[in-house]
TIMI-770861 format. One line per 3 residues: for each residue x negated, y negated, z of C-alpha. Coordinates in steps of 0.02 Angstrom, whole numbers, plus 32768, in hexadecimal, padded with zeros to 4 digits. Each point is the difference from the previous one (the first is absolute). Layout:
N
X Y Z | ... .
! end
This chain:
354
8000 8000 8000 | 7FBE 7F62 7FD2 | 7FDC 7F69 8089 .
8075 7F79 7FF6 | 7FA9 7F54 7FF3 | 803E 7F55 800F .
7FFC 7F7E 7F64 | 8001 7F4B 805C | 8000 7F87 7F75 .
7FB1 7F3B 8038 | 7F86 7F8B 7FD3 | 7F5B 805E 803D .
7F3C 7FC2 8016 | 7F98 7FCE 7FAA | 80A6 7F7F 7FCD .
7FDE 7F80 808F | 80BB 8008 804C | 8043 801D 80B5 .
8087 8087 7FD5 | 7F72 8060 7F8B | 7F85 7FE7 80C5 .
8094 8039 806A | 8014 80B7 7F72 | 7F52 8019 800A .
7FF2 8001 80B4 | 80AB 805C 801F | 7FB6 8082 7F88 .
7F53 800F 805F | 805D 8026 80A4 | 807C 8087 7FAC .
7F5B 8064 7FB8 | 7F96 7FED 80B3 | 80B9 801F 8066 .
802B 809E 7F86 | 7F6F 8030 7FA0 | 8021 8068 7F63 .
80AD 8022 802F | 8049 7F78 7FB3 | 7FAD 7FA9 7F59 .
8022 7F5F 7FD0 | 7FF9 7FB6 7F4D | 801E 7F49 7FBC .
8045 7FB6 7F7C | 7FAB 7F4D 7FFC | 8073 7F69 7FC5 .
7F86 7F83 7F98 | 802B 7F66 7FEC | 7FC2 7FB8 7F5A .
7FDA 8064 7F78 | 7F4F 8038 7FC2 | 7FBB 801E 80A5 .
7F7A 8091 8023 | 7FF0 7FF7 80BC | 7FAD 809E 8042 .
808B 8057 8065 | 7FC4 807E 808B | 8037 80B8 7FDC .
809A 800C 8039 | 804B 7F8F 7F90 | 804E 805C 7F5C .
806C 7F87 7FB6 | 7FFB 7F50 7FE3 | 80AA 7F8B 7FD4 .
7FF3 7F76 7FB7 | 8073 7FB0 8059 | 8063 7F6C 7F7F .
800D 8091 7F91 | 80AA 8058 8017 | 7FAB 8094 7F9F .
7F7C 8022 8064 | 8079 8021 809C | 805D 806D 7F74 .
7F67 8069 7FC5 | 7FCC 800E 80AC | 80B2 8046 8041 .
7FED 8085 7F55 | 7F52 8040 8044 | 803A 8012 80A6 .
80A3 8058 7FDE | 7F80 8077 7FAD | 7FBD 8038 80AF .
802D 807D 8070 | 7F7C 7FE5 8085 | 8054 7F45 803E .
8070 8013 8088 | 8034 7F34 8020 | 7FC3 7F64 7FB5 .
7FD6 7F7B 8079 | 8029 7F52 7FB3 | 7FAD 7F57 805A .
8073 7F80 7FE3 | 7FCE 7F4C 7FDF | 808B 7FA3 7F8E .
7F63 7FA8 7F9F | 7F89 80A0 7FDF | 809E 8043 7F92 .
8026 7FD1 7F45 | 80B2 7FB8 7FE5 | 8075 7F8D 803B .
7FC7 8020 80DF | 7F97 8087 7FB6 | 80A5 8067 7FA0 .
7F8A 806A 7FB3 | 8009 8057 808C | 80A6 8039 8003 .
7FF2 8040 7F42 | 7F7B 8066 803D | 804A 803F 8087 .
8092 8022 7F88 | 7FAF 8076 7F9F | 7F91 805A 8086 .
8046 80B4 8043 | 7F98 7FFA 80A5 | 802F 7FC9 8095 .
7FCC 7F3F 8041 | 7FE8 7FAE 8085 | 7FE3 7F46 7FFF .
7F92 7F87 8082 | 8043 7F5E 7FFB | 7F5E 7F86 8036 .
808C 7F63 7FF1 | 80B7 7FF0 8039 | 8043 7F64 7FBB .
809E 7FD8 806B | 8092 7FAE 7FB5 | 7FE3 802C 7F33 .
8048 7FD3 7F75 | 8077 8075 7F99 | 7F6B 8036 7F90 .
7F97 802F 8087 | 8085 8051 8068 | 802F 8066 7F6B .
7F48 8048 7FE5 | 7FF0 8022 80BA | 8090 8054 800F .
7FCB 8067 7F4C | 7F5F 803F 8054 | 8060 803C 80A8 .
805C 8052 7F96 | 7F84 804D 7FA2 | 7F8F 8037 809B .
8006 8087 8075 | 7FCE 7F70 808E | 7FD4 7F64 8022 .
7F65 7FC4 8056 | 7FD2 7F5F 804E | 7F88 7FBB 8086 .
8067 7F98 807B | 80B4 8024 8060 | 8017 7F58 7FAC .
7FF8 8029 7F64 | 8080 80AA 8013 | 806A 7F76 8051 .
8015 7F97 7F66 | 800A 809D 7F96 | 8099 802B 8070 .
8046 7F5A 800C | 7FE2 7FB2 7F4C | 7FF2 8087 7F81 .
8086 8085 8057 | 7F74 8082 8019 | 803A 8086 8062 .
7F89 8019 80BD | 7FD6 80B2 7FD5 | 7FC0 7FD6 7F53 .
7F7D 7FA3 804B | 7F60 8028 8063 | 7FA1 7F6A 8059 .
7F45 8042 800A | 7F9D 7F62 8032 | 7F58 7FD2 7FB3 .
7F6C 8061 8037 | 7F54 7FC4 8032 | 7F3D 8033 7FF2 .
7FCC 805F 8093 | 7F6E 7F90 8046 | 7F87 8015 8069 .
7FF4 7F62 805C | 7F56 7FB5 8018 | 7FA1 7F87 804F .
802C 7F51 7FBF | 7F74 7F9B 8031 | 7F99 8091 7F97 .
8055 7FEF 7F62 | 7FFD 7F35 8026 | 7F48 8022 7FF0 .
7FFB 8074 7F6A | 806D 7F76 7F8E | 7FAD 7F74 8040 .
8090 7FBB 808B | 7FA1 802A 809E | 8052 7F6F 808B .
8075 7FD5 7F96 | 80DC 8018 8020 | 801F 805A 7F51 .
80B1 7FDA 7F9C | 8021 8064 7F80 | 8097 800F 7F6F .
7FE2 807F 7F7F | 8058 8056 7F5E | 8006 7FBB 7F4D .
8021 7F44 8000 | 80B1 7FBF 7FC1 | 8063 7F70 8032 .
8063 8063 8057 | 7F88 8020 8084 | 8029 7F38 802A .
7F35 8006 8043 | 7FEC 7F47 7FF2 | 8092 7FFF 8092 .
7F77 8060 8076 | 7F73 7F82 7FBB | 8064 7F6D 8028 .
8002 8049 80C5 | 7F4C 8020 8001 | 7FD1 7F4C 801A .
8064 7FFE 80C7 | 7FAC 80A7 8010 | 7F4F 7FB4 7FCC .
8019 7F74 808D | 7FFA 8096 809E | 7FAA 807D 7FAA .
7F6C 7FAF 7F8F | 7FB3 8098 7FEF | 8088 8058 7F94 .
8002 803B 7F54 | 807E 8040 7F82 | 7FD2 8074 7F86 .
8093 8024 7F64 | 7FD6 808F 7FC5 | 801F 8039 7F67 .
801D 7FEF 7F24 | 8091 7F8B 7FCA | 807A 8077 7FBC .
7FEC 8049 7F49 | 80A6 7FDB 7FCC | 7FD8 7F4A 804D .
7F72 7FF1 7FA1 | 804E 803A 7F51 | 8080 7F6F 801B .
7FA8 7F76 804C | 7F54 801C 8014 | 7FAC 7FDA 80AD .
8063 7F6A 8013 | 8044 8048 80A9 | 7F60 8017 804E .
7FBE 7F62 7FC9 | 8086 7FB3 8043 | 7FC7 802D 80A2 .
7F4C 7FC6 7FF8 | 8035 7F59 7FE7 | 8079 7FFE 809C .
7F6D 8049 8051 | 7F9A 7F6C 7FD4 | 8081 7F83 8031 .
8028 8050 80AB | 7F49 7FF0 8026 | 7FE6 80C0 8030 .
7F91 8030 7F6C | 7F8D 8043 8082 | 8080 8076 805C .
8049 8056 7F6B | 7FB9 8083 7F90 | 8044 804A 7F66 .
7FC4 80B0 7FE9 | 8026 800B 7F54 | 8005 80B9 7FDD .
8071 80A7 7FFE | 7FC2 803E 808F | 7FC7 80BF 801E .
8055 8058 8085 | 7F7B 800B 807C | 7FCF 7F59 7FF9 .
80B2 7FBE 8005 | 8030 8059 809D | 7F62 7FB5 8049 .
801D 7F4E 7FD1 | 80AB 801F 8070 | 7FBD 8066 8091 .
7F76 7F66 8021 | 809E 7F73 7FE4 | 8048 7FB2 809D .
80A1 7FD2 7FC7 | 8043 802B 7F2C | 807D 7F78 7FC0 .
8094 8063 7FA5 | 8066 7F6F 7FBE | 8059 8032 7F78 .
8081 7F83 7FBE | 808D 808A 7FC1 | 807B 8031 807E .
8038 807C 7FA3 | 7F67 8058 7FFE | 802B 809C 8043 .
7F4F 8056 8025 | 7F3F 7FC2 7FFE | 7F6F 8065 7FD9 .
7F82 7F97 8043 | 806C 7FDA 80A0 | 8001 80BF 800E .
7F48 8005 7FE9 | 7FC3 7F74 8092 | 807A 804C 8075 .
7F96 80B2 7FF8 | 7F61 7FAB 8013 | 803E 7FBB 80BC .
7FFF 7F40 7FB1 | 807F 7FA3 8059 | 806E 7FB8 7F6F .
8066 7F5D 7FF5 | 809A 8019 7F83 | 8090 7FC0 7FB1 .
808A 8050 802F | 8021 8085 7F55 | 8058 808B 8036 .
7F60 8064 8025 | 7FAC 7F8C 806F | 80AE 7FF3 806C .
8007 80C2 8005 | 7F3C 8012 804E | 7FCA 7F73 8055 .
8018 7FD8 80B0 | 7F9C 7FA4 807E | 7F73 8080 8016 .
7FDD 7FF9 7F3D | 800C 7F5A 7FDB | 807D 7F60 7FCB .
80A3 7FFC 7FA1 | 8013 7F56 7FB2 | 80A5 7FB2 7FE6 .
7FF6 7F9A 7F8F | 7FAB 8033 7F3B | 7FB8 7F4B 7FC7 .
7FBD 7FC5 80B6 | 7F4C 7FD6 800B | 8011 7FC0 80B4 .
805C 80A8 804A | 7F65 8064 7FA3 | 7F99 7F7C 8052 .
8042 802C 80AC | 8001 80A3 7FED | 7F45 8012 7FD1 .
7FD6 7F9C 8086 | 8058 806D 807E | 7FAA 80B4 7FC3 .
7F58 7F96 7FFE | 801C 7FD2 80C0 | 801C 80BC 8026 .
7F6F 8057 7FB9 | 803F 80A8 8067 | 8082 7FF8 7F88 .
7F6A 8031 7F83 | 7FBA 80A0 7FEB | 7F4C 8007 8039 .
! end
């Protein structure tokens, strides 16, 4: 009898994307968790056409995803097989072809396996459109997975999902060992300095010239402090606008005086030395302008390295922080209340992990 495997089809590395991080990582800890018991295989979504990225091995298929054949071919080849027992979709409305990514559903449509879908965003009150497609894949999935109770809530509440459809599985983490901070200080350079840190691929979105403009207040009690962002502006960004984002930021560096305190680590980070960068930060700024962003990666990621976090209250943040782990904000847009914040982990360095 032959093993059943799982397909999970996402954006996957080397394509710099969150979701394609978050697959890769999920499928490292089914292999170590299960071994050769369960295989996993990948079919890649690309997002321009005419790319040759150099896929790791367990990717077999690759969907070009504004191409409605693609998802067709793909559905043929796998209808083929008898050796897939589910295919595990991750669901982002803009990694999909189509009006909100309606390739999907076609595909769906003409695959004889059985699905089950991650949704990584649950927009709350939608549009007739949306609602429609959402309701298309429930329909056309054995389950629905998402990462926060508030996200099954709105599922419930706003697109008539039944509760037993749904499974809330919330967003795993690295397991870190922590270390010393003052010894990684030392190894990047930071040694007596109070370390900020923001990291993932840069957007507008991540609303980081909000933390910049509360770094100033912060400066005035705590002149030894420095901010590192950390991390590439976002491809898609950068096909659309360049680095205009990130340059952006320089100059309100510049003009807030703080050129001194803040260092942009340019770079897609390795694993290793990402998780490092976070163990030997006092305090990570997660201030996300979207409240309907339902889960964060890089939230996720500074929380498992024991860095006290200050957030914006997204649905995540609300779910797993409490006083012990860091500072919900109230507000999204409020330099001062970041300001505050900061000021109050950096008076309690027992909040910090030594």
């Amino acid at each position: 009898m032959k093993k059943r495997k799982v397909l999970m089809i996402t954006s996957y590395p080397p394509r710099e994307c969150g979701i394609g991080t978050f697959s890769q990582d999920l499928i490292t800890a089914l292999k170590n968790g299960f071994g050769e018991t369960l295989e996993v295989e990948v079919a890649a979504l690309e997002n321009a056409g005419g790319l040759k990225r150099d896929y790791p091995p367990e990717v077999k298929y690759r969907i070009h995803a504004r191409e409605l054949d693609s998802f067709l071919q793909t559905a043929d080849a796998l209808n083929e097989r008898t050796d897939i027992g589910i295919v595990c979709i991750q669901h982002e409305f803009g990694l999909y072809g189509g009006e909100y990514g309606s390739h999907l559903v076609a595909f769906l449509l003409r695959l004889n396996i059985p699905v089950c879908c991650v949704f990584h965003t649950v927009l709350p009150h939608p549009d007739e459109k949306r609602l429609k497609l959402v309701q298309a894949l429930e329909n056309l999935s054995e389950k629905l997975i998402v990462l926060t109770q508030r996200s099954s809530d709105i599922l419930q509440g706003d697109y008539a999902t039944e509760a037993e459809k749904i499974a809330v599985i919330p967003h795993g983490t690295h397991i870190v060992l922590w270390k010393k901070k003052q010894e990684l200080k030392e190894k990047y350079g930071y040694k007596d300095k109070r370390v900020l840190s923001t990291f993932g691929l840069l957007s507008e979105n991540k609303n980081i010239e909000v933390a910049l403009k509360a770094l100033p207040q912060v400066l005035k009690q705590f002149p030894d402090t420095v901010y590192l962002i950390l991390g590439k502006t976002h491809p898609e960004v950068v096909k659309k606008e360049g680095e205009m984002y990130r340059q952006q930021l320089e100059v309100l560096v510049k003009e807030l005086g703080i050129s001194d305190s803040v260092v942009f680590v340019n770079e897609y980070l390795p694993l290793a030395v990402l998780l490092e960068y976070l163990t030997l930060s006092d305090a990570y700024i997660f201030s996300s302008k979207d409240p309907h962003q339902a889960v964060s990666g890089t939230f996720a990621y500074a929380m498992s390295c024991g860095c006290p976090v200050v957030s914006t209250p997204i649905s995540h943040s609300k779910e797993c922080l409490d006083p012990e782990t860091g500072i919900l904000l109230n507000e999204f847009d409020n330099p001062e209340e970041i300001s505050l914040a900061l000021i109050d982990l950096l008076s309690q360095p027992m909040k910090a992990v030594k």
